[in-house]
N, C-alpha and C positions, 0 to 999 in steps of 0.2 A: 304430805299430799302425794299419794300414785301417779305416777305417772307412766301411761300406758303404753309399751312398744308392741307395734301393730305390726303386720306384714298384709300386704293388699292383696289380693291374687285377682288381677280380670281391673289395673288399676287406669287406664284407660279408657273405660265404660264411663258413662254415668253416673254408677254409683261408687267409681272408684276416684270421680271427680269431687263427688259429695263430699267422702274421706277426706280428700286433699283440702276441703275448706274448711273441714270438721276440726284436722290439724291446723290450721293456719289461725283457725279461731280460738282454740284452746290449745296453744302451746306447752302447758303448764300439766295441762292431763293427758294428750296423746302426742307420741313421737310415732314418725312413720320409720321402720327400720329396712324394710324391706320391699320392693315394689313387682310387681311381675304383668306380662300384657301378651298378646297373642302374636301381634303380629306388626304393631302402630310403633316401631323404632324411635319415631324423631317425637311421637309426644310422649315415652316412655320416655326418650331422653330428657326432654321438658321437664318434665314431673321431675327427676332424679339431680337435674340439675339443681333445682329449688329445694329439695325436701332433703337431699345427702341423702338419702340412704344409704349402708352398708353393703346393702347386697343388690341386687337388679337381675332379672332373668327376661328372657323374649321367648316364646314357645317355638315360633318358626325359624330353625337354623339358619334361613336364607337371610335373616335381617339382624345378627348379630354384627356383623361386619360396619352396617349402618348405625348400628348404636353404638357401638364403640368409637363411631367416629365423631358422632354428637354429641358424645358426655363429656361433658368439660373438668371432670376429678375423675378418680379410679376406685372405683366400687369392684365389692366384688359379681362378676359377671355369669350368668349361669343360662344354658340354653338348653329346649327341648322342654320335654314333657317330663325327666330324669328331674330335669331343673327346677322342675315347676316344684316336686314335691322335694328336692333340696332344700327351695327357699322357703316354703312351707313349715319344714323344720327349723329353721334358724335359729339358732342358740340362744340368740340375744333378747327370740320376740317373746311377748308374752298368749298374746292375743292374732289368730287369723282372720282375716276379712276375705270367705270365698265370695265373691262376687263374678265369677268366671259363667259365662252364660251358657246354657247345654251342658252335657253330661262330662266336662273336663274337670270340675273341680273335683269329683269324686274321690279318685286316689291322693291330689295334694288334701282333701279334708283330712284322709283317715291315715293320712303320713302325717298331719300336725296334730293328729289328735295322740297316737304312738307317740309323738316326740314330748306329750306335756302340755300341748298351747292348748288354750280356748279357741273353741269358735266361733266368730261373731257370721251365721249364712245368711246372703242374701240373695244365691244359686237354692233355688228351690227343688231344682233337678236333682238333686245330691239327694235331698230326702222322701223325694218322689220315687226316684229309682230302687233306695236304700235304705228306708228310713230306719227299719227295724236292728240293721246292722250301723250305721251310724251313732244312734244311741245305746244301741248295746256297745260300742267302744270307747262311746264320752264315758259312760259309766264306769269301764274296764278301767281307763287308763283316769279316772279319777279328773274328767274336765267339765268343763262347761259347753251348754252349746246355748249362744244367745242370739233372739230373732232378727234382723234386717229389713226385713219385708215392713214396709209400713204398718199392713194389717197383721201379723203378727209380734212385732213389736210393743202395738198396741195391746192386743190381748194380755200380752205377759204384763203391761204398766197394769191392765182393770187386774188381771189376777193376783200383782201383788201387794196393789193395795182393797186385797177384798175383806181383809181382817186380822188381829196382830195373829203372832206368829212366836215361836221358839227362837233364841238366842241364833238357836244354829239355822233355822231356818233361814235367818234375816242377813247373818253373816255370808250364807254360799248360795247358788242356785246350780243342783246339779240337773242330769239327765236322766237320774232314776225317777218314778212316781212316787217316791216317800217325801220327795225337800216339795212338791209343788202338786198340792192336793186337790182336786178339781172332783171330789167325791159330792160338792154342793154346787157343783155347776150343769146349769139344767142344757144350756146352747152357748155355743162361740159362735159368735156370729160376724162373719164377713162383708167388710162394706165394699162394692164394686161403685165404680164412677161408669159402668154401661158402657163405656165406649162411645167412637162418634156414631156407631147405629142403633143408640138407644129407645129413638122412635124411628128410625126408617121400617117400614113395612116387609115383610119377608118376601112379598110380591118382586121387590127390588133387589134383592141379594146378589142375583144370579148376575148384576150387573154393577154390580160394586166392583169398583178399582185398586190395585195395592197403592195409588196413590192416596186414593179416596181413606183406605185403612189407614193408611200412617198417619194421618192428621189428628193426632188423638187432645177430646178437650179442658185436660188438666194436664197429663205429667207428660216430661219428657224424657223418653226414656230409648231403646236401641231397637231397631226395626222386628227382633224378634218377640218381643215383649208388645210392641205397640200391638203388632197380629192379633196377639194371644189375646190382647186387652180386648179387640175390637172382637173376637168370637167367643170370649169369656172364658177361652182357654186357660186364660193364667189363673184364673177366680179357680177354675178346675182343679189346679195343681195346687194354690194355696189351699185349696180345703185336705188337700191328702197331706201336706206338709204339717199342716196345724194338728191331723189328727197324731203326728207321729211328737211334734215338737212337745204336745201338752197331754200327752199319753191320754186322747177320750175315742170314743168308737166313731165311725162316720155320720151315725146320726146324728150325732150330738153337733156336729157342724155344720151350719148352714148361713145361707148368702141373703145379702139385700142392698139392692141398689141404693146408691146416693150419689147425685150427680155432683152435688160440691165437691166431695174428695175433701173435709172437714172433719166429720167423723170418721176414723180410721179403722175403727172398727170393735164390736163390743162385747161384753160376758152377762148372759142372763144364770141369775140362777132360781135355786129352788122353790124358793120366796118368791120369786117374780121379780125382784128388783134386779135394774140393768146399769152397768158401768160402761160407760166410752172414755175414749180417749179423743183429743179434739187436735190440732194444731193446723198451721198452715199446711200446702200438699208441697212438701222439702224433707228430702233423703235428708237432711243434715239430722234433722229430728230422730230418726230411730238408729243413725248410726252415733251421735254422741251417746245416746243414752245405755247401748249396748257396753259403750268405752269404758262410760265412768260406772256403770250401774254396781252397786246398789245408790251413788249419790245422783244427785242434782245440781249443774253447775251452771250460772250463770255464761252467758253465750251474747252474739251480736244479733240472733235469728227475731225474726218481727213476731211478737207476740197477737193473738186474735183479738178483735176489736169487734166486738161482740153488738154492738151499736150500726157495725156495718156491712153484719152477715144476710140480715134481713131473713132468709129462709133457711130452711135445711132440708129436703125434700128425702122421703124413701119410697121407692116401690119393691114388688117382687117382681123378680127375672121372670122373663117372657123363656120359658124352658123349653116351650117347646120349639120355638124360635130358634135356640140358642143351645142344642144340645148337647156342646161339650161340657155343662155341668151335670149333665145324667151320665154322660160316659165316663169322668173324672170321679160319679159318687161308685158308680158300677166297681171301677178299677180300685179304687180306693177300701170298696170292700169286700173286693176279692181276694185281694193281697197280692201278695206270692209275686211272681214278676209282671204279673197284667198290670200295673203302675208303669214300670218300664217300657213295657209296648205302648203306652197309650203314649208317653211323652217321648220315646222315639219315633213314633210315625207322625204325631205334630209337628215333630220340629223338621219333618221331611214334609211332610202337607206346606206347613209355611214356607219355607222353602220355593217348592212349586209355584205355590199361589204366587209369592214375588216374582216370580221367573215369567208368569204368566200361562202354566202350563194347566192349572185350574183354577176355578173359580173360586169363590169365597165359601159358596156353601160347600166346595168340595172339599174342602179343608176338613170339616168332623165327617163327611162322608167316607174319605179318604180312613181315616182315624177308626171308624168304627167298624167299615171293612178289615181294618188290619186284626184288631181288639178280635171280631167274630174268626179267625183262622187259627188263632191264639191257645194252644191250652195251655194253664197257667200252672207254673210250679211254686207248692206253696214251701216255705219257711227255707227260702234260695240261696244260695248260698253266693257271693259276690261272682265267682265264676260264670254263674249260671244266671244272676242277671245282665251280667256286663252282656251273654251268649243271648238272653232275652233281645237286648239292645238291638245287638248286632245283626238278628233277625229280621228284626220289628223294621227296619229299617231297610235293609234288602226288599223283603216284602212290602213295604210301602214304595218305594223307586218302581216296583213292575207294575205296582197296581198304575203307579202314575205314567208309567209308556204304555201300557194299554190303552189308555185312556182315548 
């Protein structure tokens, strides 16, 4: 029996809490080795206390001091951004969990990917910014990269149980397009839960609140996300990550609301016939299955009770409503670094919008202003996106003092 040594990066969040239950519940297949956080010392310490890990890192030097004093054994300790992809490498681990929100995971991804580990992403940024270069170095260095995201998670379960397969197929899941054939997939299709303004009227936008936004009516998740959720920003960015993770064009990907957050998301193919994936709305689900995949192992997680779902409801996205999934399919098929700008100057929009310094709809306004100043450099080279970034960003802060 495998048992998985993980390193977390971003293990403080959310879904770095999910992990900590994922361990706590299957002992026997995942060890946490490694833990890493931004900036939250005393629940870093938390965690570290309970889980031993080997090694621990804090990104902001200011709060090392604090951790040190709250860990009750002596790990090894690593600090800064240097540290992040130290512990990223770590010798011991097998498996990385970037779960680090924004564009920080990027260099620890493609330091553990250099070092040997797999990747389990649920930093979507990482493949939005990169996706091209990401994969082209799972492949290089001979790793894996397996989904987090609930909706890609999902996908990769409909895909790999679409039909048998070769010894080796079944054996590995790499990053090249030869192990994971999507030649007879007609649509990936993304389920959105809409957010809490799934029927609010566009008439109302301009007076939506970021408290109003964060109240989101399924997951919980960290106020950048909730944003995204509530302007479908993040649906925007999952369709550029899926198109990179399952190597298909951007047509081929597309959205449909489901307010349960039940069906997580599905594979149409040629034939017409469609596979979903179903489970409660619980990070624990796609990050165990990341841990143990290719097995299935029994777990304490509540199984669906099919007698008490009653409905399952789908619509299509109100686009025009809602259109940071035209600017995300825009960006997503332009390539080059307009990916990068779009989700640098989101995550400066949201931002804002929390601060109170725009409105809600100015959020893709903000976004699409930046996207139209943009010319995009195609086949980028990591420099020259990171320089994307760094742009996208600058130029969204002036559009927002203009303002």
């Amino acid at each position: 029996m495998n048992r998985k040594r993980v390193v977390v990066l971003g293990a403080t969040g959310s879904i770095g809490e999910s992990a900590r239950k994922v361990a706590r519940d299957i002992p026997e297949r995942m060890e946490i080795v490694g833990l890493a956080a931004h900036r939250s010392a005393s629940k870093l310490a938390e965690q570290a206390n309970e889980l031993r890990p080997e090694a621990v890192c804090i990104v902001d030097e200011t709060k090392v001091d604090e951790l040190r004093g709250a860990l009750q054994y002596a790990p090894q300790i690593l600090v800064g951004e240097e540290g992040l992809c130290e512990i990223a490498a770590l010798a011991s681990a097998e498996m990385v969990l970037v779960a680090v929100v924004g564009t920080g995971g990027l260099r620890p991804a493609l330091a553990a990917m250099a070092a040997g580990k797999d990747l389990a992403v649920a930093s979507k940024e990482i493949l939005v910014m990169a996706g091209a270069i990401v994969m082209n170095a799972a492949a290089a260095n001979n790793v894996r990269v397996l989904p987090v995201d609930s909706e890609h998670n999902a996908i990769f379960q409909c895909l790999m149980g679409k039909r048998p397969t070769s010894n080796a197929q079944r054996s590995t899941f790499k990053a090249d397009s030869s192990t994971l054939d999507v030649s007879d997939v007609r649509r990936l299709i993304l389920t959105a839960s809409g957010g809490p303004f799934r029927t609010t009227p566009v008439s109302e936008f301009d007076a939506i609140t970021p408290e109003q936004a964060l109240r989101h009516p399924t997951w919980n998740m960290g106020p950048k996300v909730t944003i995204d959720s509530a302007t479908l920003f993040n649906k925007g960015l999952e369709m550029i990550e899926a198109r990179w993770l399952f190597n298909v064009e951007m047509p081929r990907v597309d959205v449909v609301i489901h307010p349960q957050s039940i069906v997580h998301s599905m594979v149409e193919f040629t034939d017409g016939s469609v596979l979903a994936q179903m489970s409660h709305s619980d990070m624990c689900f796609p990050i165990q299955y990341a841990v143990t995949w290719p097995e299935r192992v029994p777990n304490s997680l509540a199984p669906l009770d099919f007698g008490k779902l009653r409905q399952l409801d789908f619509e299509t996205p109100r686009y025009h409503d809602f259109p940071a999934l035209h600017l995300a399919r825009e960006a997503g098929e332009t390539g080059g670094t307009l990916p990068a700008v779009l989700n640098a100057a989101n995550e400066v929009a949201v931002a804002a919008f929390l601060e109170k310094r725009i409105s809600f709809p100015g959020i893709w306004q903000l976004v699409a202003e930046v996207m139209s100043r943009h010319t995009s450099i195609a086949d980028a080279s990591l420099d020259a996106i990171l320089a994307a970034d760094q742009w996208a960003r600058a130029e969204a802060a002036s559009v927002v003092r203009a303002h």
